[in-house]
C-alpha positions in Angstrom: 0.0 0.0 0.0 3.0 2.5 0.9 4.0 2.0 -2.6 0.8 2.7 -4.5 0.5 6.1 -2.3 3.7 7.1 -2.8 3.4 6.3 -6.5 0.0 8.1 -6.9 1.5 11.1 -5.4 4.3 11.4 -7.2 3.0 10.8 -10.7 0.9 13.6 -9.9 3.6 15.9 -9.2 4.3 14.9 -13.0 8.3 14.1 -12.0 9.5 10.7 -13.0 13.0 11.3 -11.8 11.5 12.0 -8.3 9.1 9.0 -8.8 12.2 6.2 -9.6 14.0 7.5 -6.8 11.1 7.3 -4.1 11.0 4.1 -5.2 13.9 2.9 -5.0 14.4 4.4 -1.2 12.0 1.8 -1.0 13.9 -0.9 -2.2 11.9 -0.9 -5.5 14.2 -0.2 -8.2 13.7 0.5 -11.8 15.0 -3.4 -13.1 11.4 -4.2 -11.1 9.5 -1.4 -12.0 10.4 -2.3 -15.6 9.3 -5.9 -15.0 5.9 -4.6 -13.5 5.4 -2.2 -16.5 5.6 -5.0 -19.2 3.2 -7.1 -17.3 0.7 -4.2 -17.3 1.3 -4.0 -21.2 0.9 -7.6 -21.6 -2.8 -7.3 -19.7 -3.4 -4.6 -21.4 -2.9 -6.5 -24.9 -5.1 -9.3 -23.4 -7.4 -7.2 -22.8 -7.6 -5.5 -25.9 -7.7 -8.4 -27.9 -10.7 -10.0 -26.0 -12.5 -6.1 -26.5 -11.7 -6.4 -30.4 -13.4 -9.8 -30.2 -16.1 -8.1 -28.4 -16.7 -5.8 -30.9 -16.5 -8.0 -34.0 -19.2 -10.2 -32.6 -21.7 -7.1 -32.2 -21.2 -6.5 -36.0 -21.6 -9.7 -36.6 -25.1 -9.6 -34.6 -25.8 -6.6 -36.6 -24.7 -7.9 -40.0 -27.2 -11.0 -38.7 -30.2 -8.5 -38.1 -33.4 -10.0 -38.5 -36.1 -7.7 -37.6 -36.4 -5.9 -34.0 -34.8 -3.1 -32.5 -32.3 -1.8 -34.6 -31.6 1.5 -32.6 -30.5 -0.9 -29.2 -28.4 -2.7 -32.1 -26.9 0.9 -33.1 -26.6 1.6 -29.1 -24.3 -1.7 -28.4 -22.4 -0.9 -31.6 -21.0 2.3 -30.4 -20.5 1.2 -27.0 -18.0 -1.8 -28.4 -16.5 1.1 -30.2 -15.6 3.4 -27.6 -14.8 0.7 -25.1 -12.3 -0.7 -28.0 -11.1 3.2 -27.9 -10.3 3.2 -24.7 -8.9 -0.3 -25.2 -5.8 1.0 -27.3 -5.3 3.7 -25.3 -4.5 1.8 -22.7 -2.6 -0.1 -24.5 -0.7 2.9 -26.0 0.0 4.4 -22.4 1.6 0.9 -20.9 4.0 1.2 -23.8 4.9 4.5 -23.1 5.3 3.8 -19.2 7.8 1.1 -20.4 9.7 3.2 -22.3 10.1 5.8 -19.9 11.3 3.7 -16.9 13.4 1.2 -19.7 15.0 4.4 -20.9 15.6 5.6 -17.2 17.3 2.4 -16.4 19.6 2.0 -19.1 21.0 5.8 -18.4 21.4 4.6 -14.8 23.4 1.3 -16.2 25.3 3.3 -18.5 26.7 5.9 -16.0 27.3 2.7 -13.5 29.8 1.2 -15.5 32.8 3.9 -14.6 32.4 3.0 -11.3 33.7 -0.2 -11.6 37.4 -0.9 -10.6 37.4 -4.3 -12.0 37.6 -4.1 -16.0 36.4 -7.4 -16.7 33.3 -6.9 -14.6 32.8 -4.0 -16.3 33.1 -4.9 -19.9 30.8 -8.2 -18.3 28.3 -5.4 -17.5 28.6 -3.4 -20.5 27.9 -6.7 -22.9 25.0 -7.3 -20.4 23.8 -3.8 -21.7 24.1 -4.6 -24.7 21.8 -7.1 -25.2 19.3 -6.4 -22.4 18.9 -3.0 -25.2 18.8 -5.1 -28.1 16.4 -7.4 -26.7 14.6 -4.5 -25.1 14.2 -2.7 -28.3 12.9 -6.1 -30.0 10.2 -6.2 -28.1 9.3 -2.6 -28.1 8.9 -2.6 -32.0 6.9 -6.0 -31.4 5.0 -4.0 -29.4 4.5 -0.9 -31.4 3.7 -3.1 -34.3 0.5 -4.9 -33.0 -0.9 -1.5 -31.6 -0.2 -0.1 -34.8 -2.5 -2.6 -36.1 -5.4 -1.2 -33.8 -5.5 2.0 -35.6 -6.7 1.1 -38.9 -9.6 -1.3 -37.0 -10.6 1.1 -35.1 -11.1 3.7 -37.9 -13.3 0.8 -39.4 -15.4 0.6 -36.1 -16.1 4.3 -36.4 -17.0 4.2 -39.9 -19.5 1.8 -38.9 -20.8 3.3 -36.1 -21.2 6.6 -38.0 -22.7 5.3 -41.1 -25.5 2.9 -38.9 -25.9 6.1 -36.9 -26.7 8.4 -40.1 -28.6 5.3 -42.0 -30.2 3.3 -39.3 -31.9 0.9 -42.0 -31.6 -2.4 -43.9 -29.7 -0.9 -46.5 -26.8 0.2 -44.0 -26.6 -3.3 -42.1 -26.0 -4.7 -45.6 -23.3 -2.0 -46.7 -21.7 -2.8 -43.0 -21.7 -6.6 -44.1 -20.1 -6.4 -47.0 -16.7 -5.1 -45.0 -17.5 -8.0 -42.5 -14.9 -9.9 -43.7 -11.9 -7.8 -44.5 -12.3 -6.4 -40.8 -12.6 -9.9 -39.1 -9.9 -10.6 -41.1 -7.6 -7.7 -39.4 -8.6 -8.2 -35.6 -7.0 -11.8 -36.6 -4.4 -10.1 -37.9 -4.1 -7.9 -35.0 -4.2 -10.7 -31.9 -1.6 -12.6 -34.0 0.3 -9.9 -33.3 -0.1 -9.3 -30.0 0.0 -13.0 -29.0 3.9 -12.8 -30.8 4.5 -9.3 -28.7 3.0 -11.0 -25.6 5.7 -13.9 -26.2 8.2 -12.1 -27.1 7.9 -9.6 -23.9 7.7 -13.0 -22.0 11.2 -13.9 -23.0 12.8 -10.4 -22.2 10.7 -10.5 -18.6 12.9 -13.8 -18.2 16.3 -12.4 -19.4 15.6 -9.2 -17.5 15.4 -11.6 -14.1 18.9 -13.7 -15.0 
């Protein structure tokens, strides 16, 4: 609990800096913080893949429409819409929470290495550098590139829930089925991806703990 205070009130004050080293007065250093951050990304994927689902099933309800109340159809499309918005947002702002603390800790590991005496421990450290950055950036890009994939979905989403909103007939359930498929086909697309970045995030969670 000391830790989620303490966190709540420094993001606030808007200072990482100050944040990490609260933190780590604590005994919570940025390694951990880092590990944490990457598991709030991964939920956050999961999460967004199941709300994509979500939302491709309503269309598919709507594409099935057989008589009834087409304006509580409408309704339920645009609330899978926003909640899929707010979905990759969050999904987004894990990312960038990654970055920031990853970016933070490899300074720190960078400035650490001239105070080593020993120069085999420190070109150790320095190759351990290395590749925790090359791995890191790996799965960053992994990342990136399955949220990337959210953006082009959800412009789909909202050209659906505009065009059923403006043309709340027959006619516009039809023109909203005959993109059916190509958008099922990209929220495959999409949790593909994010099952590989999920993985792949998995791996560097494990090397970041060796």
């Amino acid at each position: 609990m000391k830790y989620l205070l303490l966190a709540f009130t420094l993001v606030l004050g808007g200072c990482q800096s100050a944040y990490y080293s609260a933190m780590e007065q604590v005994g919570y250093h940025k390694r951990e913080i880092l590990t944490d951050r990457v598991e709030d990304a991964q939920e956050s994927q999961e999460d967004a893949q199941e709300q994509f689902s979500s939302a491709l099933e309503q269309l598919q309800t709507l594409v099935s429409f057989d008589g009834g109340d087409l304006e509580a159809v409408y309704d339920d499309v645009r609330s899978e819409y926003l909640a899929s918005e707010e979905a990759a947002n969050e999904v987004r702002s894990r990312i960038d929470a990654i970055d920031d603390v990853a970016q933070a800790l490899f300074v720190e590991w960078q400035d650490e290495l001239e105070q080593y005496q020993s120069a085999n421990l420190r070109r150790d450290s320095q190759k351990q550098l290395s590749a925790t950055q090359r791995q890191y950036r790996s799965m960053l890009q992994s990342m990136n590139r399955a949220a990337d994939k959210m953006d082009p979905i959800l412009a789909k989403l909202k050209d659906n829930e505009l065009y059923l909103k403006h043309n709340l007939n027959a006619k516009a359930v039809m023109a909203i089925g005959n993109e059916f498929d190509g958008l099922k086909r990209e929220v495959q697309t999409l949790i593909k991806e994010m099952n590989s970045a999920i993985a792949e995030s998995d791996q560097f969670i494990q090397a970041l703990g060796n």
